[in-house]
C-alpha beads as a LAMMPS data file, in Angstrom:
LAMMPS data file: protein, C-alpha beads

113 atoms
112 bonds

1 atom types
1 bond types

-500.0 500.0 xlo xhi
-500.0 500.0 ylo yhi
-500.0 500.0 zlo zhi

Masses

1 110.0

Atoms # bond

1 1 1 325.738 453.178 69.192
2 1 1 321.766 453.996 68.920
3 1 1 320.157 453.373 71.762
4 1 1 316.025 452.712 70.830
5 1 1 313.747 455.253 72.484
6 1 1 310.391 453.685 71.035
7 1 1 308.688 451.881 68.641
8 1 1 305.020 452.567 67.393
9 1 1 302.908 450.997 64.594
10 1 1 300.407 452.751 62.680
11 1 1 298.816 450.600 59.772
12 1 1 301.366 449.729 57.430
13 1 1 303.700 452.592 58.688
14 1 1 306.509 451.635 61.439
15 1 1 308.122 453.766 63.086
16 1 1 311.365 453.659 65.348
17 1 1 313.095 456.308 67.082
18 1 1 316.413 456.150 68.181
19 1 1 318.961 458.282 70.341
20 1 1 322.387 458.176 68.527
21 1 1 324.725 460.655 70.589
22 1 1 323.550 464.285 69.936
23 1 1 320.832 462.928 67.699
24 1 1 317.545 461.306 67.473
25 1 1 316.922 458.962 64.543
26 1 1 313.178 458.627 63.216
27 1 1 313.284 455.348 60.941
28 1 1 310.166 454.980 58.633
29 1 1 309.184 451.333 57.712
30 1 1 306.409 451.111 55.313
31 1 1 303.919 452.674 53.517
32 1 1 303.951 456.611 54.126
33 1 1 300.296 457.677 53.061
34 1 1 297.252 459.843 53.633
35 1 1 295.986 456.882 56.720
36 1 1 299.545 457.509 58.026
37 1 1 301.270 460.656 57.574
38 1 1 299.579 462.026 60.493
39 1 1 301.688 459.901 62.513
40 1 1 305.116 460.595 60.764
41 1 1 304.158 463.670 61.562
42 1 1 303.406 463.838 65.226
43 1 1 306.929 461.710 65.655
44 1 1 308.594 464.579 64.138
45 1 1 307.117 467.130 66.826
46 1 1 307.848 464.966 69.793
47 1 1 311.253 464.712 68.357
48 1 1 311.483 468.527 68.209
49 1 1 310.057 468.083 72.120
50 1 1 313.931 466.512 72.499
51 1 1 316.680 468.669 73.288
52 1 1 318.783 466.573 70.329
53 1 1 319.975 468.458 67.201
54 1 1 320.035 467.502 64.833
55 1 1 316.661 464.992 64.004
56 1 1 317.747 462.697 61.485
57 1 1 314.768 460.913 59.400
58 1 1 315.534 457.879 58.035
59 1 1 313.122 456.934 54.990
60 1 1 315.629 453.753 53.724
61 1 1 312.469 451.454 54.087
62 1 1 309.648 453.013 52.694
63 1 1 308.028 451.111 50.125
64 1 1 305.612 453.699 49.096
65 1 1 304.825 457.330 49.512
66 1 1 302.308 459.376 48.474
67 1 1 301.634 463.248 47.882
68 1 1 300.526 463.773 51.805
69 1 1 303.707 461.777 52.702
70 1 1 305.866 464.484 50.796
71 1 1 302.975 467.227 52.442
72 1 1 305.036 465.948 55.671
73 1 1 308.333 465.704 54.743
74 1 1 308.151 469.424 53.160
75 1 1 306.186 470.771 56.132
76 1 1 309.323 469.323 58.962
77 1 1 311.938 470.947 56.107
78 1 1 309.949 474.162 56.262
79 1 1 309.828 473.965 60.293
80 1 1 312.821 473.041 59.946
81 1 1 314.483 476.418 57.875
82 1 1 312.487 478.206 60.751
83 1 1 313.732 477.105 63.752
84 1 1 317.426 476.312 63.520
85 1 1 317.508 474.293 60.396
86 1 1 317.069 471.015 62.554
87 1 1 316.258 468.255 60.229
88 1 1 318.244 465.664 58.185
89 1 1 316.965 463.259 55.630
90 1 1 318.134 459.776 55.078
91 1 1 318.661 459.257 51.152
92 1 1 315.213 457.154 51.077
93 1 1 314.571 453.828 49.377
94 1 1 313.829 454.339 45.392
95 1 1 310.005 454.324 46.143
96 1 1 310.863 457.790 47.838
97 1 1 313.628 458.954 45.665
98 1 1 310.941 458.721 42.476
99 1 1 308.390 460.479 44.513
100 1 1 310.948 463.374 45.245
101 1 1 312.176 463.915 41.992
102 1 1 309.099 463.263 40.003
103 1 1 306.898 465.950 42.137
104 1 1 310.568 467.789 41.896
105 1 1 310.611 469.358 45.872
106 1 1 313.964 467.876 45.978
107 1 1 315.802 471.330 46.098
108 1 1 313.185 472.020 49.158
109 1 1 314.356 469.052 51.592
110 1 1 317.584 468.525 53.109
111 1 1 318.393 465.200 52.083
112 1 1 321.649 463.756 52.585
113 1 1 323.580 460.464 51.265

Bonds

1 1 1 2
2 1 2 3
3 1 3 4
4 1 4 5
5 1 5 6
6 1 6 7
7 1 7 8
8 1 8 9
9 1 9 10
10 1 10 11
11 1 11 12
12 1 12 13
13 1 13 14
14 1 14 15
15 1 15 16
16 1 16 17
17 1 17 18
18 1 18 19
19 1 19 20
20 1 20 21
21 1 21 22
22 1 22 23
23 1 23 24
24 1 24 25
25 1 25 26
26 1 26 27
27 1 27 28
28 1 28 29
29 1 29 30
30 1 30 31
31 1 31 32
32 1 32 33
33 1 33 34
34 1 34 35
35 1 35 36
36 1 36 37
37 1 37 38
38 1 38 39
39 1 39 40
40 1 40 41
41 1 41 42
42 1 42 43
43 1 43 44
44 1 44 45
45 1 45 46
46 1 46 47
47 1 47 48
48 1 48 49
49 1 49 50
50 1 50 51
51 1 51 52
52 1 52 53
53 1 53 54
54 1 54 55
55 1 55 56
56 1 56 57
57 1 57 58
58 1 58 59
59 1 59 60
60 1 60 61
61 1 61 62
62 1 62 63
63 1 63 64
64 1 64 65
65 1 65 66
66 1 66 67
67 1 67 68
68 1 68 69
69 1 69 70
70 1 70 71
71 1 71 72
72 1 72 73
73 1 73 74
74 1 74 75
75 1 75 76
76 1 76 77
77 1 77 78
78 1 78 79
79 1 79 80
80 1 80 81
81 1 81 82
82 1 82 83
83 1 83 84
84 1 84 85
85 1 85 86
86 1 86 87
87 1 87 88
88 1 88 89
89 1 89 90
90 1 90 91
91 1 91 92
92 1 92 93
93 1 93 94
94 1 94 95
95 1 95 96
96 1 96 97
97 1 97 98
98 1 98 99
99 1 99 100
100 1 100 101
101 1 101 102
102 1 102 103
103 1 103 104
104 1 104 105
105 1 105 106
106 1 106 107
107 1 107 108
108 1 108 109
109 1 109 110
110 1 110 111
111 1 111 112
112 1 112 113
């Protein structure tokens, strides 16, 4: 069972991190955009802060995503490769899927089902 660790808000972007087990779940609600990447982004350090591995990022809800959302998910896949190969992704909602296989970095993330 998760147990919530926080919950912040940031424009249209929510975000909600959870401890399940060994893991720590970042859940995106929202819009993932240039006013709010910055924050996706910070969540993914401080989860990194966490002695949890691995960080699963859960993009089920986002409604929209644009190039500097991808910026972020291809810079924590990057980070990830380097240090330990760390970071899941959460088969995201179709706004995301299009994104990802329209700008075609799907071979660069590790997205799972």
């Amino acid at each position: 069972m998760a147990i919530s660790v926080s919950v912040s808000k940031h424009g249209l972007l929510t975000m909600r991190i959870d401890r399940d087990g060994d893991s720590v779940v970042v859940r995106a609600l929202g819009q993932l955009d240039i006013g709010t990447s910055k924050h996706l982004e910070e969540e993914l350090r401080q989860a990194l802060r966490c002695d949890a591995s691995p960080v699963v990022l859960d993009l089920g809800k986002v409604d929209f995503i644009d190039s500097t959302g991808l910026r972020v998910l291809l810079w924590g896949a990057e980070h990830s490769r380097e240090n330990g190969d760390w970071l899941r992704i959460r088969n995201g909602s179709a706004a995301v899927r299009k994104a990802v296989e329209t700008s075609g970095v799907e071979p660069l993330l590790p997205i799972t089902a």
